[in-house]
Every structure is written in structure tokens, then in C-alpha cells.
C-alpha positions in Angstrom: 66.5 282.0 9.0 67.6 278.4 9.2 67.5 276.3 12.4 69.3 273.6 12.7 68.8 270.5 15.2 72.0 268.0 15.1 73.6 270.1 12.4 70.6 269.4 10.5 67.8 271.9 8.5 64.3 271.2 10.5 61.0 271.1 8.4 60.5 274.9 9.3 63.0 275.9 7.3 62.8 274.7 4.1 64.9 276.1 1.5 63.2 279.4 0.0 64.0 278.6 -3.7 61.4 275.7 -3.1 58.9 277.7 -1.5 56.7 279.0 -3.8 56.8 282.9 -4.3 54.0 285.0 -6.0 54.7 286.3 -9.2 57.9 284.0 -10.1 57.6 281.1 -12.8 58.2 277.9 -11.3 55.9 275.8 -12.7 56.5 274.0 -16.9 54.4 272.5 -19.3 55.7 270.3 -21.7 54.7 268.4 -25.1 55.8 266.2 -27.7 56.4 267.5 -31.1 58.4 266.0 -34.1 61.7 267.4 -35.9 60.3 269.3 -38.6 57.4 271.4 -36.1 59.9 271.8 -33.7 61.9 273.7 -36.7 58.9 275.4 -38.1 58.3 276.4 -34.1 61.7 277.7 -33.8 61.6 279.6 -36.7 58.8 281.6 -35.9 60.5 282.3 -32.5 63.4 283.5 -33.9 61.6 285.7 -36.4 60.1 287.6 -33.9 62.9 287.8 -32.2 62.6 286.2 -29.2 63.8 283.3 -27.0 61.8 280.0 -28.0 60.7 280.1 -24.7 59.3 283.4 -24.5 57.7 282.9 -27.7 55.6 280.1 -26.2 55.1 281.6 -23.4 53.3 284.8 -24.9 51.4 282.7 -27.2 49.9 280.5 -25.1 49.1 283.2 -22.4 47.4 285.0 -25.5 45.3 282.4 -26.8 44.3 281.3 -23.2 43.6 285.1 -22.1 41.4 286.0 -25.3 38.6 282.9 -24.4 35.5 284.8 -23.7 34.8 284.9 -19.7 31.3 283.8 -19.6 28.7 282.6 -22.4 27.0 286.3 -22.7 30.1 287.4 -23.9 30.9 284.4 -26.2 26.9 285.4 -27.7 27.7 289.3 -27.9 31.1 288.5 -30.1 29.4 286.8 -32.3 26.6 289.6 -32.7 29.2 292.2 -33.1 31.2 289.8 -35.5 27.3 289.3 -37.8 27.5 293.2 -37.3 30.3 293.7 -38.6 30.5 291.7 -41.4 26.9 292.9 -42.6 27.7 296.6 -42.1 30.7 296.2 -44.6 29.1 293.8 -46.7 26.8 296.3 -47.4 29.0 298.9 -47.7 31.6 297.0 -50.0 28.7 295.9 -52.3 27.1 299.3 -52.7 30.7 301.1 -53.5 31.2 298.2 -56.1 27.8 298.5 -57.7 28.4 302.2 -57.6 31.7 301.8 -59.1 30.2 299.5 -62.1 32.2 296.7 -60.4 31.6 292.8 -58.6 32.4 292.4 -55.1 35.2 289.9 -55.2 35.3 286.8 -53.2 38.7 287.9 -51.8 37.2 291.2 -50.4 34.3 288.8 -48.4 36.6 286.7 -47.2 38.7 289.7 -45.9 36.2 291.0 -44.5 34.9 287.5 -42.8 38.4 287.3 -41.0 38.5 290.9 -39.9 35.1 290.3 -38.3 36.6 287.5 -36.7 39.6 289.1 -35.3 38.1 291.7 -33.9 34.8 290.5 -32.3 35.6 289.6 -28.7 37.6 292.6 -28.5 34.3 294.5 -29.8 32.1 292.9 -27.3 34.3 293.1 -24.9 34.4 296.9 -25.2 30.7 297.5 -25.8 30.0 295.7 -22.4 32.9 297.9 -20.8 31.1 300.9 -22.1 27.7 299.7 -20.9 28.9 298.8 -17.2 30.8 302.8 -17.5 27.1 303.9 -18.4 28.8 305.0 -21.3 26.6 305.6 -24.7 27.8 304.2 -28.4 29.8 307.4 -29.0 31.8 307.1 -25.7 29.8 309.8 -23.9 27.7 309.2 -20.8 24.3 308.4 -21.1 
């Protein structure tokens, strides 16, 4: 509700579109970028079929979401990531062998990024399942 002194607003009332309201966007972040990224940016966008701006968005509200919350779980990531690869290193190498064939470089390297990928969502479930008292299998310990 507006009140007005002399036909003008007073400081109380302040326009609500420049009041600040939980869960609407109101704020921008901006950078510089030169022709040819700004076409290789757009073109991504537009391949997944979004707005430039919703591309962006989602991206950089992934990457800054999946940073590891506190150093324990930076350290477990990487454990589960060592884990992983040397579980299917193993594996891959013993099929090969068995199969009378090399492990290709390719298939490392696969599995390297895979590990990668995956490891803060591993750790991040393996804590989960700890604080649920939960055992490796799922069930409760």
C-alpha cells in the first residue's frame, strides 16, 4: 500500500519490484567473451535446446553445486575414484588376459574418466548411507 505525503511515494513504500523477493532472480553476472566463443556458446545452447540464458544458468549452477562441501568429502571422492579405477582395472586386465588379448590404452583412459565422473557422487552416497546407518548393500547395519 502506497502512502503518499505532498503527492509524493515516502521511503516506506518503496516500489515492490525493487524489493527483493525470495526465490525470484534479480540478481546477473556478466563476462567478456570474443565473437567466435560467444558462437561456439550459442551453439551449444541451441543444441540442447534451450535459451542461451538458461543454458548458462544450469551450467553454472551445476558446476558450482557439484564442489565437494567440506575436505572429508573432497578425500573420500578421490578414494572412491582410486577404487574404482583399480577394481576395473583389474577386472578389464584379467578378461583381456583371459581372452588372449592387451588392455588397450583407450579402455584405461575410459575407465580413468568414468572414475572421475562419478566419484563425488559415489562419496557422496556412501557418506549418505553411513549417516542412514545403512550397510554397503543398502540394508541397515
Amino acid at each position: 500500500m502506497s502512502t503518499l505525503v505532498n503527492g509524493t511515494p515516502t521511503a516506506s513504500s518503496a516500489p515492490e519490484a525493487a524489493q527483493e523477493k525470495p526465490g525470484f532472480r534479480t540478481k546477473t553476472i556478466a563476462t567478456r567473451i570474443t565473437p567466435e566463443e560467444l558462437r561456439e556458446v550459442e551453439a551449444a545452447a541451441e543444441k540442447s535446446g534451450k535459451t542461451l540464458a538458461v543454458w548458462l544458468r544450469e551450467l553454472a549452477l551445476n558446476a558450482a553445486r557439484e564442489r565437494p562441501a567440506d575436505p572429508a568429502e573432497l578425500l573420500l571422492s578421490e578414494v572412491m575414484a582410486l577404487r574404482y579405477i583399480l577394481l576395473n582395472l583389474f577386472h578389464a586386465s584379467a578378461t583381456a588376459q583371459a581372452e588372449g588379448k592387451y588392455l588397450l590404452p583407450e579402455s584405461v583412459v575410459k575407465i580413468r574418466d568414468k572414475a572421475e565422473a562419478r566419484k563425488l557422487a559415489d562419496a557422496r552416497k556412501l557418506l549418505t548411507d553411513f549417516l542412514a546407518g545403512k550397510d554397503e548393500t543398502g540394508g541397515q547395519k
